[in-house]
N, CA, C and O atoms as a MOPAC input file, in Angstrom:
PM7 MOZYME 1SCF
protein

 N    137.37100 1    30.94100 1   -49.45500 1
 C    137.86100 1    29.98500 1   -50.43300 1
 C    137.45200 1    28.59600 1   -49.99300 1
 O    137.51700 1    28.32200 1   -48.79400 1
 N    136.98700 1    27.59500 1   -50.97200 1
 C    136.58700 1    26.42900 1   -50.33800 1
 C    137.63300 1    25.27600 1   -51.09400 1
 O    137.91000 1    25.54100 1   -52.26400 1
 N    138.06300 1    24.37300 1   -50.67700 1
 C    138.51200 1    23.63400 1   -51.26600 1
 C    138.19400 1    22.82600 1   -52.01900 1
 O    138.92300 1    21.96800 1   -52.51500 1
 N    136.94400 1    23.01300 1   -52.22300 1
 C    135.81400 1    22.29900 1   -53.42900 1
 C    136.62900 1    23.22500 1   -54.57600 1
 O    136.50600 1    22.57000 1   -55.61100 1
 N    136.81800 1    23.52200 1   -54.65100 1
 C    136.51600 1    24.70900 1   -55.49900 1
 C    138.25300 1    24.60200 1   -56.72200 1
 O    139.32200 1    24.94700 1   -56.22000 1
 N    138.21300 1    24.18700 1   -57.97000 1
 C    139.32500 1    23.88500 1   -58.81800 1
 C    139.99600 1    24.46900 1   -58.83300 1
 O    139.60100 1    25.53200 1   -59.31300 1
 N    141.71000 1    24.50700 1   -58.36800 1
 C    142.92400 1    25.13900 1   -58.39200 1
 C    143.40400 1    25.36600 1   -56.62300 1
 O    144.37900 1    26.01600 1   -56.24500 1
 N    142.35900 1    24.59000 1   -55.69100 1
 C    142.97200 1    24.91300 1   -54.55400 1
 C    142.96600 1    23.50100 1   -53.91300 1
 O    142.18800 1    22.54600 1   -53.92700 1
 N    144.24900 1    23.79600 1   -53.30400 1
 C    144.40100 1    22.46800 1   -52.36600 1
 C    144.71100 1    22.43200 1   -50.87500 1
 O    145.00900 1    23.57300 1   -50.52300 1
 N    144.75100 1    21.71900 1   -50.03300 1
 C    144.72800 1    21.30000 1   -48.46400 1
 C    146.46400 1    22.13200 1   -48.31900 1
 O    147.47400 1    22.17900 1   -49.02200 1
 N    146.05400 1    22.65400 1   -47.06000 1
 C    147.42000 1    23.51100 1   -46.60200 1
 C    147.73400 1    22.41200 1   -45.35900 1
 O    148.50000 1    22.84700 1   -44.50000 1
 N    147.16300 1    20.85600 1   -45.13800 1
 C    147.23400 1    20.07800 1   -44.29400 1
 C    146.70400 1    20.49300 1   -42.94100 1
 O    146.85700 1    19.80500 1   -41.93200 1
 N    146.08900 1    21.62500 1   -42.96900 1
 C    145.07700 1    22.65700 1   -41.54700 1
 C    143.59800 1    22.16800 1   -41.57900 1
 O    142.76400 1    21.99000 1   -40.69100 1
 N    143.58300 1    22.01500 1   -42.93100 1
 C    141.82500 1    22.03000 1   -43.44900 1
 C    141.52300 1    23.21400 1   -44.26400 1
 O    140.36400 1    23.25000 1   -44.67700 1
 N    142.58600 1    24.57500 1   -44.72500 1
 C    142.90800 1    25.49300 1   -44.62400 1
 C    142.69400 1    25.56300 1   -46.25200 1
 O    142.96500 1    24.42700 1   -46.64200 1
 N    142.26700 1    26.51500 1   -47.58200 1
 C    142.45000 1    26.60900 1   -48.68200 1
 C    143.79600 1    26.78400 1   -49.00800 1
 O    144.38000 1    27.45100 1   -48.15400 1
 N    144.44900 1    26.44800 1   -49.87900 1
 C    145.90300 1    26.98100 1   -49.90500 1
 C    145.53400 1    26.61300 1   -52.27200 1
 O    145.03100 1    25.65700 1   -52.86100 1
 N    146.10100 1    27.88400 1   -52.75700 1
 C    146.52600 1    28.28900 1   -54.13400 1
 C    147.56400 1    27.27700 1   -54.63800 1
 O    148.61500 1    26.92400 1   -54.10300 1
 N    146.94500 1    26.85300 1   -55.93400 1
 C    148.46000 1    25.89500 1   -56.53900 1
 C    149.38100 1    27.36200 1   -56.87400 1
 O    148.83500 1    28.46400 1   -56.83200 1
 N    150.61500 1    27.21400 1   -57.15500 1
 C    151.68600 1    27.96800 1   -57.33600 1
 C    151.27400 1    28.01700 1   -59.08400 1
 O    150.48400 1    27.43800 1   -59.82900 1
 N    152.49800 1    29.24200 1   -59.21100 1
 C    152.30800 1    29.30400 1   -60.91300 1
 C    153.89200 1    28.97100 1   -61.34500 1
 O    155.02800 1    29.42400 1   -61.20100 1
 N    153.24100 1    27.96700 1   -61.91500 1
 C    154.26200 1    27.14000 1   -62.56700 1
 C    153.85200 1    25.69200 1   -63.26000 1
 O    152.92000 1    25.05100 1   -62.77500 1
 N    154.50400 1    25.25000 1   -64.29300 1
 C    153.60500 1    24.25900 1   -64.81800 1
 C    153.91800 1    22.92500 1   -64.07100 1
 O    154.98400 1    22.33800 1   -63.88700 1
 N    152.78200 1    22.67200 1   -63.74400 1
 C    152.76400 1    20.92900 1   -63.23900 1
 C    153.61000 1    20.07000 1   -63.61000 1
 O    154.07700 1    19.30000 1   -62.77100 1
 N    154.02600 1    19.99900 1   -65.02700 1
 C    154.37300 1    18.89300 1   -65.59700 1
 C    155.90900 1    19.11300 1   -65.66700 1
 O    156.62800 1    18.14600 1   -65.41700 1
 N    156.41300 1    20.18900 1   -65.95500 1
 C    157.94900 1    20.68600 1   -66.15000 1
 C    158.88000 1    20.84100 1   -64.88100 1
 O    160.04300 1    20.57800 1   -64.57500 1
 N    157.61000 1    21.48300 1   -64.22400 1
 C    158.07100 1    21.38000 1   -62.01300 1
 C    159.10300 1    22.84400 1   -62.27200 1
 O    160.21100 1    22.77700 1   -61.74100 1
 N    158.71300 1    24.37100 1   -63.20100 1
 C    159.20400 1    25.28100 1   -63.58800 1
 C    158.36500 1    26.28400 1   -63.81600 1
 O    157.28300 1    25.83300 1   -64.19200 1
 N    158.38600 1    27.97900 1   -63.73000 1
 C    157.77700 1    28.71200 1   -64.00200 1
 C    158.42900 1    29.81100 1   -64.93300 1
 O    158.09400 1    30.99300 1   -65.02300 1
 N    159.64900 1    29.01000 1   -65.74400 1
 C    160.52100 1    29.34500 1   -66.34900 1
 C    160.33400 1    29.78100 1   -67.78100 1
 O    161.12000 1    30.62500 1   -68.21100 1
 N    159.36300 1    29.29500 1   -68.59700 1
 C    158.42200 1    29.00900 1   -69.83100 1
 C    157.56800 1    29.65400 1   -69.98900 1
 O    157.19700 1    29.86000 1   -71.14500 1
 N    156.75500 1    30.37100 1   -68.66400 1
 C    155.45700 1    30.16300 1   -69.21400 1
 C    154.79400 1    31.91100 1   -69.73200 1
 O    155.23800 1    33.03800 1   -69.51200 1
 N    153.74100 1    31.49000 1   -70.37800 1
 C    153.28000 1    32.95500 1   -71.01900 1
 C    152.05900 1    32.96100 1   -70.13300 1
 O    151.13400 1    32.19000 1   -69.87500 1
 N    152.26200 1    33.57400 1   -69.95400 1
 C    150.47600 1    34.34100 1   -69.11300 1
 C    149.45500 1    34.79100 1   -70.18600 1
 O    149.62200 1    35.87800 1   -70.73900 1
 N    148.57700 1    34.12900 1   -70.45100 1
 C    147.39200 1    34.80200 1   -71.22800 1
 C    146.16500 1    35.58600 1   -70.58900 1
 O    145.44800 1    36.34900 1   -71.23700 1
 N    146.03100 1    35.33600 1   -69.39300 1
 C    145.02700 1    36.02200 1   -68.87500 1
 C    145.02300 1    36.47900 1   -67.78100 1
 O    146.19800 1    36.41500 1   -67.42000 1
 N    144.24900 1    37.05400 1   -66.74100 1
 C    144.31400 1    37.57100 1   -65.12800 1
 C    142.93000 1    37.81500 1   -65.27200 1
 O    142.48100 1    38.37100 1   -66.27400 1
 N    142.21800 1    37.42800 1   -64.31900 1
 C    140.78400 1    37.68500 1   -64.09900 1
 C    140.65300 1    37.56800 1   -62.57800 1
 O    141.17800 1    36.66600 1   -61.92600 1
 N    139.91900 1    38.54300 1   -62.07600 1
 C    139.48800 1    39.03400 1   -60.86900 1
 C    138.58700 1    37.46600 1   -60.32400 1
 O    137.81200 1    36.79000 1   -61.00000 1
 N    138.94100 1    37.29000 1   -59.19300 1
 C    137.92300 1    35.81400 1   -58.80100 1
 C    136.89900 1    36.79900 1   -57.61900 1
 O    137.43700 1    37.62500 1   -56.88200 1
 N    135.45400 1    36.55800 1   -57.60200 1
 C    134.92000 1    37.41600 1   -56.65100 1
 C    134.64200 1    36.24400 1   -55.34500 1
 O    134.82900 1    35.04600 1   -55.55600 1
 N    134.38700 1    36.52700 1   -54.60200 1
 C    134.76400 1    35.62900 1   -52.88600 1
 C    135.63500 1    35.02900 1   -52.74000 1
 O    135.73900 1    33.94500 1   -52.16500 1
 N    136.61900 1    35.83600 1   -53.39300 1
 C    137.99100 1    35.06200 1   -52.71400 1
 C    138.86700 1    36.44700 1   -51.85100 1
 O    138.05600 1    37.27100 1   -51.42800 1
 N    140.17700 1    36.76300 1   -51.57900 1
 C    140.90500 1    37.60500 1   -51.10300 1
 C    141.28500 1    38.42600 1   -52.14500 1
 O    141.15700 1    37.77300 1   -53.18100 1
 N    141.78300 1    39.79800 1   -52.43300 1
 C    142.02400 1    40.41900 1   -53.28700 1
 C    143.47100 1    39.84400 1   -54.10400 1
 O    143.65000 1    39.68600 1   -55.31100 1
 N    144.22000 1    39.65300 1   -53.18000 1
 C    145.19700 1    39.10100 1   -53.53200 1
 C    145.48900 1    37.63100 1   -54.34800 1
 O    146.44800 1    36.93000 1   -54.66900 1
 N    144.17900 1    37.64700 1   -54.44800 1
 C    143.84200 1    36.05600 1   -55.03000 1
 C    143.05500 1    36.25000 1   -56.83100 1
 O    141.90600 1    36.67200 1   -56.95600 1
 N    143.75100 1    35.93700 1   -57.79700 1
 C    143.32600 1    36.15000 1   -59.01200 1
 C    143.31700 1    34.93800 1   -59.75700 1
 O    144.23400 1    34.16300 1   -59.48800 1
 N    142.50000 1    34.58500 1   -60.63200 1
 C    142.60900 1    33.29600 1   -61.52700 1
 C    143.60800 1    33.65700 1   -62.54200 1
 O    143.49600 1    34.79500 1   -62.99900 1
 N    144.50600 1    32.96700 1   -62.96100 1
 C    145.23500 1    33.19700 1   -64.47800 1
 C    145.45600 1    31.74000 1   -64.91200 1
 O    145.30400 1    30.60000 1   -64.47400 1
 N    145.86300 1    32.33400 1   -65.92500 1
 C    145.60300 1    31.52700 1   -67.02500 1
 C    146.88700 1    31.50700 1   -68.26500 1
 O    147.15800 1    32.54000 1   -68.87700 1
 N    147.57100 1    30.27300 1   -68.51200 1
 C    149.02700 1    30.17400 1   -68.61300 1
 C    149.12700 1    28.82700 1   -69.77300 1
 O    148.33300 1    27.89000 1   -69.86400 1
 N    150.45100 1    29.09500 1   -70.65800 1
 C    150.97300 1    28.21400 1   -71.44000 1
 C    152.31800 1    28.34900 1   -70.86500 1
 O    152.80200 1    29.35200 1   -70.34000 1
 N    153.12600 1    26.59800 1   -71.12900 1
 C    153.86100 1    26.52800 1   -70.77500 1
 C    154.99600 1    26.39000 1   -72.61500 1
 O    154.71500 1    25.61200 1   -73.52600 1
 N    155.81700 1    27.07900 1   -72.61700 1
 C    156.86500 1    26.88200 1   -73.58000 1
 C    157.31500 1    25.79200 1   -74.32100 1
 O    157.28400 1    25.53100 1   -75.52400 1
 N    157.82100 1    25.10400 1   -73.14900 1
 C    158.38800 1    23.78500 1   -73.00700 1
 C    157.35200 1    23.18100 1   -73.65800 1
 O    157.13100 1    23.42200 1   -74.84500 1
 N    156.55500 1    22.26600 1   -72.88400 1
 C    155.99500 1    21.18100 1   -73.14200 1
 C    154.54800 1    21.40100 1   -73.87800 1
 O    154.02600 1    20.52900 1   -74.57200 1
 N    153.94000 1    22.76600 1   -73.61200 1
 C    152.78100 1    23.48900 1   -74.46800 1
 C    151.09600 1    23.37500 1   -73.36700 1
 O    150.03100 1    23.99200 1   -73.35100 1
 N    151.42700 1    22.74700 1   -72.94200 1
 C    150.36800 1    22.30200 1   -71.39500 1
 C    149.93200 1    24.07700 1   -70.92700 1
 O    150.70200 1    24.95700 1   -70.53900 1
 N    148.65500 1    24.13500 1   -71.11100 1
 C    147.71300 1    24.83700 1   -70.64200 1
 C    147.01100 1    25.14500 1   -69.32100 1
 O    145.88800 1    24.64500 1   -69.25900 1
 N    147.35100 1    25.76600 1   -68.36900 1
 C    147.07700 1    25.72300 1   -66.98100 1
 C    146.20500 1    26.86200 1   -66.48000 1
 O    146.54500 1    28.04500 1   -66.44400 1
 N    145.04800 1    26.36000 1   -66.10100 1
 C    144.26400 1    27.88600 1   -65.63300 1
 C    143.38900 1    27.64400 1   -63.65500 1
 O    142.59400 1    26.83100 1   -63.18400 1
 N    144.19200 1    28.94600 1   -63.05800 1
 C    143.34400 1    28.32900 1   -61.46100 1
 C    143.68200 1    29.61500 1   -60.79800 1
 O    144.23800 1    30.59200 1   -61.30100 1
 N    143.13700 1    29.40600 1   -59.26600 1
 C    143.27600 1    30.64200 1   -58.56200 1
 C    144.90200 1    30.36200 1   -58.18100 1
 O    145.42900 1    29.25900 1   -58.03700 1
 N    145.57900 1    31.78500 1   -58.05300 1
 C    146.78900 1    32.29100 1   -57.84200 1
 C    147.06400 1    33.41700 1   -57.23800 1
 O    146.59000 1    34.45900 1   -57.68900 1
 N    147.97000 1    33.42600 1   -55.97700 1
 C    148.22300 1    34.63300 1   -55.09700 1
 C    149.44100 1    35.89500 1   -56.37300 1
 O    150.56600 1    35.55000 1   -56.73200 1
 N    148.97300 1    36.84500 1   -56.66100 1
 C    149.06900 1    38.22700 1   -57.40200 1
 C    150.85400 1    38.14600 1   -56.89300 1
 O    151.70100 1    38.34700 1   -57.76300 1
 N    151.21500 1    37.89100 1   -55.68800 1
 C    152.71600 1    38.06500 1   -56.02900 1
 C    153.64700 1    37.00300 1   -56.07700 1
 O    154.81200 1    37.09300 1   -55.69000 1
 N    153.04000 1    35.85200 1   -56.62700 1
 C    153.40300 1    34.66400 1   -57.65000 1
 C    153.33100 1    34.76700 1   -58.83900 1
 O    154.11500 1    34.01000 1   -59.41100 1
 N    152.41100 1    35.70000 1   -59.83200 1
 C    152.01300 1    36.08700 1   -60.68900 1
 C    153.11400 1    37.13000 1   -61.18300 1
 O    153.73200 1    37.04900 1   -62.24500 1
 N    153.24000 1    38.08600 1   -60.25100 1
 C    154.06100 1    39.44700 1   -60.53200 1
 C    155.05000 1    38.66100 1   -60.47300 1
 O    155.82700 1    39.53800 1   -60.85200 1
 N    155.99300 1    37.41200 1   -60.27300 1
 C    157.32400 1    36.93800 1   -59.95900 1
 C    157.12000 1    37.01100 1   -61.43100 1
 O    157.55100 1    37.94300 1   -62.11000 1
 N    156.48900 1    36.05900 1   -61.87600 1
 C    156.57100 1    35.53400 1   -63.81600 1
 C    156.39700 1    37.25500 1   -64.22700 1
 O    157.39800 1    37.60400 1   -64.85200 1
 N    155.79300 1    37.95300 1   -64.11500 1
 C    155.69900 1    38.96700 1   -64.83600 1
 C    156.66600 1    39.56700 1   -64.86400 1
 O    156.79100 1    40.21500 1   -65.90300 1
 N    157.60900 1    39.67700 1   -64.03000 1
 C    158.08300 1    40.90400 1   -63.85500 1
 C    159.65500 1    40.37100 1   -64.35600 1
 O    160.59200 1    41.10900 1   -64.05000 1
 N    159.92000 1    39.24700 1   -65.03300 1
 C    160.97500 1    38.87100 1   -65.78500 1
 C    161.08300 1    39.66900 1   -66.63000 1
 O    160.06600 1    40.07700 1   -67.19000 1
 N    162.37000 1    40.15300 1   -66.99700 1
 C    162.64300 1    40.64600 1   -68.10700 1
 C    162.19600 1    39.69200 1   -69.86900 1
 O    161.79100 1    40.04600 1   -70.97600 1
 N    162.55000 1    38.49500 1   -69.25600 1
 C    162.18400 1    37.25200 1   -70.45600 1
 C    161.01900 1    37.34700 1   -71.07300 1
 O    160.77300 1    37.08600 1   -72.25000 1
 N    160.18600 1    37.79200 1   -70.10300 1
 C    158.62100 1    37.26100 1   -70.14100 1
 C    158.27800 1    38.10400 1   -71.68800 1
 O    158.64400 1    39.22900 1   -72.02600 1
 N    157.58800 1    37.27000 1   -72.31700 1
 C    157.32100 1    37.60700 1   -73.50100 1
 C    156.36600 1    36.66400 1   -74.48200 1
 O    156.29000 1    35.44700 1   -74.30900 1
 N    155.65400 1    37.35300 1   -75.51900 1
 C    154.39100 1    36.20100 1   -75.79000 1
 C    153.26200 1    37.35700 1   -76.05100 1
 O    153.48500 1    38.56200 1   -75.93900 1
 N    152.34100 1    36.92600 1   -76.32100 1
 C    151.41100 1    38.02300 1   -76.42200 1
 C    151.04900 1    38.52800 1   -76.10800 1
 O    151.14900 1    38.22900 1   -74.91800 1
 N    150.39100 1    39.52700 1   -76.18300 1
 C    149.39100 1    40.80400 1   -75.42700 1
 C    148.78400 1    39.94100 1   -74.38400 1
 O    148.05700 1    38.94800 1   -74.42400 1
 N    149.26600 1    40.57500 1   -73.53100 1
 C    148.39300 1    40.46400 1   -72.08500 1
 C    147.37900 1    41.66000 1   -71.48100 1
 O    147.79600 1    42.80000 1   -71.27300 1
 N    145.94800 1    41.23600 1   -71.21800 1
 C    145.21000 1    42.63000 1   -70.67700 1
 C    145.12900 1    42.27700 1   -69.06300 1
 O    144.63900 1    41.33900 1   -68.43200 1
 N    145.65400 1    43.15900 1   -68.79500 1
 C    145.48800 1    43.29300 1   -67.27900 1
 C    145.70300 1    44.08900 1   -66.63100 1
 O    146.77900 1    44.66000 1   -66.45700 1
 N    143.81200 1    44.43100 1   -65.72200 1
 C    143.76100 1    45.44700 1   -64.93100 1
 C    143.57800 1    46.84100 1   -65.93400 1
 O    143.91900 1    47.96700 1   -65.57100 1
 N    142.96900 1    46.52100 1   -67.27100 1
 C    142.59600 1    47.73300 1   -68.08100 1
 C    143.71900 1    48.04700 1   -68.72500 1
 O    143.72600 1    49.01500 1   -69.48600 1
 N    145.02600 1    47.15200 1   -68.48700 1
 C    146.00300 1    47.96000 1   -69.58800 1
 C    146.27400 1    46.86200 1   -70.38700 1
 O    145.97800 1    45.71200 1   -70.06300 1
 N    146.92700 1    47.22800 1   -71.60800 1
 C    147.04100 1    45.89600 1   -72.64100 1
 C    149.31400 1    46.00100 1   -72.18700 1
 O    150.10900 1    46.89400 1   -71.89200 1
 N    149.35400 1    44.91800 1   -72.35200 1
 C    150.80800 1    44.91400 1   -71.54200 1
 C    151.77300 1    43.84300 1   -73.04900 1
 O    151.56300 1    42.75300 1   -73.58000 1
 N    152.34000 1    44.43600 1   -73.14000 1
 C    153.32600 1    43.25700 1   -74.33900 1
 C    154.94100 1    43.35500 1   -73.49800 1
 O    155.19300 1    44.29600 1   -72.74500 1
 N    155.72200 1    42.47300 1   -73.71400 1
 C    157.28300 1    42.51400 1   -72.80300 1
 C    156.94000 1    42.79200 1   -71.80800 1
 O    157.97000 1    43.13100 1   -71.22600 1
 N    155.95600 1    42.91500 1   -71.00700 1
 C    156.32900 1    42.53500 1   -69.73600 1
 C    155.81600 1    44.22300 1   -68.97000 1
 O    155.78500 1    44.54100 1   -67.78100 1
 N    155.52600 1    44.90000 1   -70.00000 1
 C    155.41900 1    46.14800 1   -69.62400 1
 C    154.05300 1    46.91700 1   -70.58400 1
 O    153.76100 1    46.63500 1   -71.74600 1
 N    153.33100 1    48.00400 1   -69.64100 1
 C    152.16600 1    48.68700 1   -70.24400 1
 C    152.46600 1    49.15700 1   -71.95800 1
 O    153.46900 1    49.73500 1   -72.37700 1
 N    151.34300 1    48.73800 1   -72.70300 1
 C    151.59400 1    49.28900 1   -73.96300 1
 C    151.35400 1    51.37200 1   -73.52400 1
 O    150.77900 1    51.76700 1   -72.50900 1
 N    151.84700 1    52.11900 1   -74.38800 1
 C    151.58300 1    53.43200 1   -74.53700 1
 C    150.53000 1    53.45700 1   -75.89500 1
 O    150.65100 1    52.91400 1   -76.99300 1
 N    149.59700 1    54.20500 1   -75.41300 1
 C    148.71700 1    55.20700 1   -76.40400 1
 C    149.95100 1    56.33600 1   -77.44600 1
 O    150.77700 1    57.10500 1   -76.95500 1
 N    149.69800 1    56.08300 1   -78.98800 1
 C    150.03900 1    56.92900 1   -79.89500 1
 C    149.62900 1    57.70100 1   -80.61300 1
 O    150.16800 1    58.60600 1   -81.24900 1
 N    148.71300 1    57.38500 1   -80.53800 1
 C    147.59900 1    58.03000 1   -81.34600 1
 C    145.91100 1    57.63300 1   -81.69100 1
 O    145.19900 1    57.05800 1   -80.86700 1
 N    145.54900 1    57.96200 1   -82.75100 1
 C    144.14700 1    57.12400 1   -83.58100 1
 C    144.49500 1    57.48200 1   -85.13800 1
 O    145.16000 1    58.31800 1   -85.75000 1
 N    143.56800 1    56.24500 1   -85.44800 1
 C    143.89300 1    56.01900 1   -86.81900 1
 C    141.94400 1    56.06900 1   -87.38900 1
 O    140.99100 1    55.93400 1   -86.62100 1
 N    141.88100 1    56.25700 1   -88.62800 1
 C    140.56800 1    56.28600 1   -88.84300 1
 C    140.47200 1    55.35600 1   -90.02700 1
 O    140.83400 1    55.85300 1   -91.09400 1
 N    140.06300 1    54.12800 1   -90.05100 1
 C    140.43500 1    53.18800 1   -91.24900 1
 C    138.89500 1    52.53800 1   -91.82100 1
 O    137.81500 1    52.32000 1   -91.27100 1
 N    139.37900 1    52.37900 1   -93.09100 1
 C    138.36200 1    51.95200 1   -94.05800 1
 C    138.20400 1    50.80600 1   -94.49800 1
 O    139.12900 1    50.48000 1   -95.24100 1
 N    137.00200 1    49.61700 1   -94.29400 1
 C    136.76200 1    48.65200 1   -94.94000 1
 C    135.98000 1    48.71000 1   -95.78300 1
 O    135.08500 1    49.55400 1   -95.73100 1
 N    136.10100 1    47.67700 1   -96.99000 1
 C    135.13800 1    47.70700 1   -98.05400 1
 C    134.52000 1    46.16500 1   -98.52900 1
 O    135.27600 1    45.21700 1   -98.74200 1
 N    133.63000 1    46.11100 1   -98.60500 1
 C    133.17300 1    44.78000 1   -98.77300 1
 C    132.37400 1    44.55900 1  -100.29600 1
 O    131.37700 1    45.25500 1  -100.10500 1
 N    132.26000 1    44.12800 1  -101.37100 1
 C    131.46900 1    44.26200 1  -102.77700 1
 C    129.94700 1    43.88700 1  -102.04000 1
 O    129.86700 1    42.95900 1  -101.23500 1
 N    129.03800 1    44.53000 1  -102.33000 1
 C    127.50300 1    43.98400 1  -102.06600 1
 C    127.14100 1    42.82300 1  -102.57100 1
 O    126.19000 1    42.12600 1  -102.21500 1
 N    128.02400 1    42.59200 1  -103.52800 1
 C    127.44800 1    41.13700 1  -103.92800 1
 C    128.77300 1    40.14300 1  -104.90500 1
 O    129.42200 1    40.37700 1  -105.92500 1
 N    128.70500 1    39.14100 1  -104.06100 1
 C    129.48500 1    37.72600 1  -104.72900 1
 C    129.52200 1    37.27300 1  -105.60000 1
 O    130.22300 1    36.34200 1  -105.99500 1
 N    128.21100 1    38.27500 1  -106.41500 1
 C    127.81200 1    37.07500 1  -108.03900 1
 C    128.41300 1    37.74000 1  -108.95200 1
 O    128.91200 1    37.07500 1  -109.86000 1
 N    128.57700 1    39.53800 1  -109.00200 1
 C    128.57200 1    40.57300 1  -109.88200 1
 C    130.06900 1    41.01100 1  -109.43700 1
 O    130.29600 1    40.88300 1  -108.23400 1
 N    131.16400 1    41.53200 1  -110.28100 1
 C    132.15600 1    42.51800 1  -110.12200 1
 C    131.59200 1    43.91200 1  -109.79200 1
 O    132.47400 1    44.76600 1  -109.88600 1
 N    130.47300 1    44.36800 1  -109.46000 1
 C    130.19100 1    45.27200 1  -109.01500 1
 C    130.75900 1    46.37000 1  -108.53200 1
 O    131.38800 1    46.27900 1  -107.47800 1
 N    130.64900 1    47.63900 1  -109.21300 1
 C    131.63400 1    48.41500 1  -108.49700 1
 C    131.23700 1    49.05400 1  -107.32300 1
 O    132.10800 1    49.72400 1  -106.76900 1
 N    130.00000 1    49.00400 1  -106.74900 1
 C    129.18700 1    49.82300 1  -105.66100 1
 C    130.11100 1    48.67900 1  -104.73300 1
 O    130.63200 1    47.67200 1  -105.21300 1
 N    130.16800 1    49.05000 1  -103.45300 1
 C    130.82400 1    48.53200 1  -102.33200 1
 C    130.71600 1    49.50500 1  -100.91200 1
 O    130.96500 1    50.70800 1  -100.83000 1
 N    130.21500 1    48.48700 1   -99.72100 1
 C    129.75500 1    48.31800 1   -98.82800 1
 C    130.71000 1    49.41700 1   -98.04800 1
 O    130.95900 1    48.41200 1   -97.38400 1
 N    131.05700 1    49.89000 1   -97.79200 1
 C    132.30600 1    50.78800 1   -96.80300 1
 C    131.66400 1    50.94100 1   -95.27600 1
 O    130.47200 1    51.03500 1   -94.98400 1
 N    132.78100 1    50.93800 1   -94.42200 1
 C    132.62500 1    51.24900 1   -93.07900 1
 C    133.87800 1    52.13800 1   -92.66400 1
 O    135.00100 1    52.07100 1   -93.16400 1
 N    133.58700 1    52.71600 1   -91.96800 1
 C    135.11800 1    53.58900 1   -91.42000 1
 C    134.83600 1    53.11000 1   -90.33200 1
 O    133.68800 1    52.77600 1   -90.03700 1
 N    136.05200 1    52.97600 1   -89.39500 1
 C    136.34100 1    52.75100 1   -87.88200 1
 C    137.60100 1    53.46400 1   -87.44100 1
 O    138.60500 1    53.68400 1   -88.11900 1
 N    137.30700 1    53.86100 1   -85.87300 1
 C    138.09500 1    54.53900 1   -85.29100 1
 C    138.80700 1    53.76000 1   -84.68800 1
 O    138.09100 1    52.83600 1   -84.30100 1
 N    139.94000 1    53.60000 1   -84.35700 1
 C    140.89300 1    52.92700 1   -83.56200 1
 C    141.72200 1    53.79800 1   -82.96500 1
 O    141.76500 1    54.99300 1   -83.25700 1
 N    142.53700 1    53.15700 1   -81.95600 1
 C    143.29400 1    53.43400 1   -80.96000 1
 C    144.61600 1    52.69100 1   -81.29800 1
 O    144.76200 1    51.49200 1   -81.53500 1
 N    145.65900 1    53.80300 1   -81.26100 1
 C    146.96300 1    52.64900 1   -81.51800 1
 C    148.24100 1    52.86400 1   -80.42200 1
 O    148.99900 1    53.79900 1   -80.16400 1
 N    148.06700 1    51.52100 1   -79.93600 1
 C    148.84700 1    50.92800 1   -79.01800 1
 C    150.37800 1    50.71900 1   -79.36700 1
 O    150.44200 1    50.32100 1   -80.53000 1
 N    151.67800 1    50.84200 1   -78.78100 1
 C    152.67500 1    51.09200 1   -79.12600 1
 C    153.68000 1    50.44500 1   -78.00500 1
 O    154.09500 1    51.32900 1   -77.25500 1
 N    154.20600 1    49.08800 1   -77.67200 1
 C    155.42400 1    48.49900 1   -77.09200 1
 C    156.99500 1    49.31000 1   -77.18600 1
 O    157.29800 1    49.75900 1   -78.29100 1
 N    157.83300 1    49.46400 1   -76.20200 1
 C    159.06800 1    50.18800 1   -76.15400 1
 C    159.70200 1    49.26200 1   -77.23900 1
 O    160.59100 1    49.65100 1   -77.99700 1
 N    159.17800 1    48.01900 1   -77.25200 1
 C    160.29700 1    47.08600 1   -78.31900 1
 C    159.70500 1    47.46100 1   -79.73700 1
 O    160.31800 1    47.19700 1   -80.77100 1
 N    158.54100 1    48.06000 1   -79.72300 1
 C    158.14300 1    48.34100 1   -81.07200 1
 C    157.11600 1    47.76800 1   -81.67800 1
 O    156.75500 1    48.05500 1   -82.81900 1
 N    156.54100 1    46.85400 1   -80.88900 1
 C    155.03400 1    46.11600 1   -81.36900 1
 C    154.20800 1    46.86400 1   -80.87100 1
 O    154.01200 1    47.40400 1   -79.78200 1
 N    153.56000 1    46.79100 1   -82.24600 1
 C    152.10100 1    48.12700 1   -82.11200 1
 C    150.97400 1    47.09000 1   -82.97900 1
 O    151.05600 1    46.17300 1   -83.79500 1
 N    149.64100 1    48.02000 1   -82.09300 1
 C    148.42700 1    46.99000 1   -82.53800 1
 C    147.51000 1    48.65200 1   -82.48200 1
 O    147.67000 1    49.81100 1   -82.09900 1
 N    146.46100 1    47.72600 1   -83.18400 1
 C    145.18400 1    48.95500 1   -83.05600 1
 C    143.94100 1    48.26600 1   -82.31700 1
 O    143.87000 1    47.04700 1   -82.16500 1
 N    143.06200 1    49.08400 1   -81.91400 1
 C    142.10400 1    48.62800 1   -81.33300 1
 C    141.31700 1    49.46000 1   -81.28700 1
 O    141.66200 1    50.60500 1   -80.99600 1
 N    139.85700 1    49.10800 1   -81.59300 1
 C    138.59700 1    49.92200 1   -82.10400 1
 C    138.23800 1    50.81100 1   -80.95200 1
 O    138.29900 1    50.30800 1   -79.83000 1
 N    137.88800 1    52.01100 1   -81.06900 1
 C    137.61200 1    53.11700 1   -80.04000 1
 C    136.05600 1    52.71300 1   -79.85200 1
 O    135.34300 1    53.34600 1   -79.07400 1

């Protein structure tokens, strides 16, 4: 880790040291939604970039972060906000969505803008449908 490097600061050693997760401006990690987790490569495993809104004040925060600073915010019962993907699973409340099934769905588009035409463009797609214990469900293309 170098301290060049955005989201890390002096451990007063000379030493890299991780900003904490929590928003700068509120001085709280009480708010915030996690939108992202991404793997940082030459850093420690335990070391992940995320990427965060804060509730409160709406301030946008993205840097490297030690994974069990991360799991503190996650693992609130509160925590809530949108789909989070991380680590291959799509996560809503705070917890892994479950697989329910597939759905096989149909779009249709008119071939043309000028004419009421009745010929129309169709596509079928396969999806995957995702299912929250609280009950939010999404689909997503296979």
């Amino acid at each position: 880790m170098s301290l060049r490097s955005p989201g890390f600061r002096s451990d007063g050693a000379g030493r890299a040291r991780v900003l904490p997760v929590m928003c700068a401006l509120c001085g709280t990690d009480r708010h915030l939604t996690i939108r992202s987790v991404t793997d940082l490569p030459d850093c420690p495993a335990d070391v992940v970039l995320v990427a965060y809104t804060c509730g409160r004040c709406g301030r946008f925060s993205e840097h490297p972060a030690h994974v069990a600073d991360l799991s503190a915010v996650l693992g609130r019962r509160e925590q809530k906000g949108d789909v989070l993907i991380f680590g291959g699973h799509y996560m809503h409340c705070g917890q892994p969505m479950a697989r329910t099934g597939s759905e096989l769905r149909r779009l249709s588009a008119p071939l043309s803008t000028e004419d009421a035409a009745e010929d129309t463009l169709d596509v079928y797609l396969s999806t995957r449908v995702l299912r929250c214990t609280c009950g939010f469900q999404m689909e997503l293309p296979e």
